[in-house]
N, C-alpha and C positions, 0 to 999 in steps of 0.2 A: 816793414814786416820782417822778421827775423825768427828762423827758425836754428835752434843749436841742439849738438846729438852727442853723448858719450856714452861708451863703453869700458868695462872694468874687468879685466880678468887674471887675479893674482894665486897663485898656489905658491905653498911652503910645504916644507916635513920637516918636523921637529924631531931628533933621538934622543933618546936622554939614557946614559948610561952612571946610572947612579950604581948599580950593585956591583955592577961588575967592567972591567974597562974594556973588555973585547964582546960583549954581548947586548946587545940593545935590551934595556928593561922598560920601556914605554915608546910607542911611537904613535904619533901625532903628526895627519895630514889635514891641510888647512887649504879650502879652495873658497875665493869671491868670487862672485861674479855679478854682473851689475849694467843695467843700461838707465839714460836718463836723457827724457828730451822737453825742451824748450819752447814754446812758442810764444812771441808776443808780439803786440800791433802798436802801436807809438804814432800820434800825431800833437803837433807844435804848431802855434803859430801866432805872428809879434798880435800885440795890441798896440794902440796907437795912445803914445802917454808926451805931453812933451818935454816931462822931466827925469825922463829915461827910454834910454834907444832899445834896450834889451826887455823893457817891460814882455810879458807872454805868457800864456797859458799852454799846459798839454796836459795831453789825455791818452790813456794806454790802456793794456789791457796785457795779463801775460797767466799762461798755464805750465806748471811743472809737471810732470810725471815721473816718477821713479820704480824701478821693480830690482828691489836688490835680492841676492840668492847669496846665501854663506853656509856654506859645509864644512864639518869638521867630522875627522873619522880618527877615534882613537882605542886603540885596542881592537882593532877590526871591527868597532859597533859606530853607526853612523848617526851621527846629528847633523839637526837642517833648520837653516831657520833664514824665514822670506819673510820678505814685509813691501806691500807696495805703500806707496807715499802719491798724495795727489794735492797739488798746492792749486786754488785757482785765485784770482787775485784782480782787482781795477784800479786805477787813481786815478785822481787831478791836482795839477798845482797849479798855482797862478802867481806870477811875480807885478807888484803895482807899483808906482810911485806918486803920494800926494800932492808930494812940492820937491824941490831939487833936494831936500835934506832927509825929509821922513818917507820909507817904502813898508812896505808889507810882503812876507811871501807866505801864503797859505795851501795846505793841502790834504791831500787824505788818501789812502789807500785801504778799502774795506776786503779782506783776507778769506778765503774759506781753504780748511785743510782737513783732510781724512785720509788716514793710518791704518793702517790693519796689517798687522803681521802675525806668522805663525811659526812655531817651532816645532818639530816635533822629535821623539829618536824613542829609539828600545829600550825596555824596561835595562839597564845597565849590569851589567854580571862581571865579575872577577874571576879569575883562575885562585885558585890557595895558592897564597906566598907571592900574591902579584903587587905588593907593595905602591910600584907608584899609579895604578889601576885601582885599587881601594883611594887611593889620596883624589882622585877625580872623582869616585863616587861621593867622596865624604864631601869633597866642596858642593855638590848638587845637594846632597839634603841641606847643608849650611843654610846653602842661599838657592832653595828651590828655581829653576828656569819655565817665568809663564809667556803667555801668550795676547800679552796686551795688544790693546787697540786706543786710538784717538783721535780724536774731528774739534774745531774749530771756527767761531764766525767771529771775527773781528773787526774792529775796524780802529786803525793806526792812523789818529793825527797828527798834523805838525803846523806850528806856528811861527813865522820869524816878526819882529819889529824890528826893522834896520836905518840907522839913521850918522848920517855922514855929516859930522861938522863943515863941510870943504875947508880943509887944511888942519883941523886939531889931531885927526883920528876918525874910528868910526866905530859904531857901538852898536850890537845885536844883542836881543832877547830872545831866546828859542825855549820853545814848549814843544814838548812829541812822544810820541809813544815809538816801541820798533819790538820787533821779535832777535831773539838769538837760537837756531836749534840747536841741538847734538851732534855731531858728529856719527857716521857711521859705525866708526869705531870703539866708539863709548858706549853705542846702544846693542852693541854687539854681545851675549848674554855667554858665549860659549867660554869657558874658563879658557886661557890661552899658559900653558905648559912652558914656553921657552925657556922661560928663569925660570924654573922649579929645582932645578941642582942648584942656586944659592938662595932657597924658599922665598923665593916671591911669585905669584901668581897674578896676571891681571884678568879680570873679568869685566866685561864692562854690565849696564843696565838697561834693559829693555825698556822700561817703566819711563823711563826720564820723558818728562816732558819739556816744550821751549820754556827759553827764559821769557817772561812778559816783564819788560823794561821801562821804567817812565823815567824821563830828564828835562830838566831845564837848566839853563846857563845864560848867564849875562856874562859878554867878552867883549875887551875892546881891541881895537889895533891900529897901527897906524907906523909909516915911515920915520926912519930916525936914521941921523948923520953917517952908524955905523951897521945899517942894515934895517931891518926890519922886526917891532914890537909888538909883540902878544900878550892879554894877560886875561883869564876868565876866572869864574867860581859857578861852580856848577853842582848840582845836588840830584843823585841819583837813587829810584827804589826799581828795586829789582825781584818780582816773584817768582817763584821755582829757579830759585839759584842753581848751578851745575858747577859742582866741582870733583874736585879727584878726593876720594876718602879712601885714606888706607887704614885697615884692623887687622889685630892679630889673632891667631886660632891655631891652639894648641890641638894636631889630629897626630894619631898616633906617636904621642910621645915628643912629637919635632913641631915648634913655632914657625909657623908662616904666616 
């Protein structure tokens, strides 16, 4: 049994003196905050094979939780955006062996996940002549900030065929499914200011869903005079791709 605990608590303030070199024309405070706990139960135990000592099964069971908080306060108007995350999770694998050459490792992990998060701030106001204060409202209508939600029932297999010449090499086939998330920070929706004096802005995306990943690979291996040989070919599809997209947007007069 194994319980794990973390907490997050980062703050920044960003100045940006674009107009003028002694007087601040935008300021941006950035607080995380963040806890996240673990729980899982884990049980192994050999099988009796007599062409492998490590034959075994196990069986687990593990629960994530998360509840992250990120604030950003710009131009003394505050935005907020929480999202708790609830991963719950089972498997089993089993390791076999037929005969001393041919084994099997099979398994499965059936997934449930539910998201919900929230954003919310004040209708956005400028002073006249507030320059890099209109450049943050204009990136909000750009790419409006909403309030998605997500849930999940899966279920991730995986298959090996494993088979040991004894002495040429040894050759596996693998089949499986696996998840990739987001990162905190990619799903992070609040425009982030810091490089705005050499126009770049990053924003990340609420929306983003995981990747759902399928793979299989045939690889062989095996000892050799000057170390040790690898060689696979493997074929991957990947749904909801996540990657970094950058565009440009001509807002008053200046490309970003």
């Amino acid at each position: 049994f194994q319980l794990d605990y973390d907490d997050h608590h980062d703050d920044k303030t960003i100045t940006s003196y674009v107009n003028n070199e002694n007087t601040p024309s935008l300021n941006e405070t950035i607080r995380d905050d963040g806890k996240e706990y673990i729980y899982s139960i884990d049980y192994s135990a050999p099988i009796a094979n007599q062409y492998n000592e490590d034959a075994k099964y196990e069986l687990g069971v593990k629960v994530e939780t998360a509840d992250q908080q990120h604030y950003a306060t710009v131009q003394n108007q505050d935005f907020k955006w929480k999202y708790d995350n609830v991963i719950s999770a089972g498997y089993f694998n089993i390791l076999y062996n037929f005969n001393e050459k041919f084994g099997v490792q099979a398994g499965a992990r059936i997934e449930n996940q539910n998201k919900d998060s929230n954003i919310t701030y004040e209708d956005f106001t400028c002073e006249q002549g507030d320059a890099e204060c209109e450049l943050f409202n204009d990136i909000i209508d750009l790419y409006p900030i909403t309030s998605p939600s997500y849930k999940h029932d899966r279920l991730y297999p995986s298959l090996y065929f494993l088979y040991d010449t004894k002495g040429s090499g040894n050759y596996k086939l693998e089949f499986g499914r696996r998840i990739e998330r987001p990162g905190h920070w990619s799903l992070d929706p609040i425009p982030d200011l810091e490089d705005m004096d050499s126009n770049f802005i990053m924003k990340g995306n609420a929306s983003l869903n995981p990747e759902d990943i399928y793979k299989s690979e045939i690889s062989y291996s095996n000892r050799i005079a000057l170390g040790f040989l690898k060689a696979s070919i493997y074929y991957s599809q990947v749904k909801n791709k996540i990657d970094r997209v950058k565009t440009s947007e001509v807002i008053n007069g200046e490309i970003y």
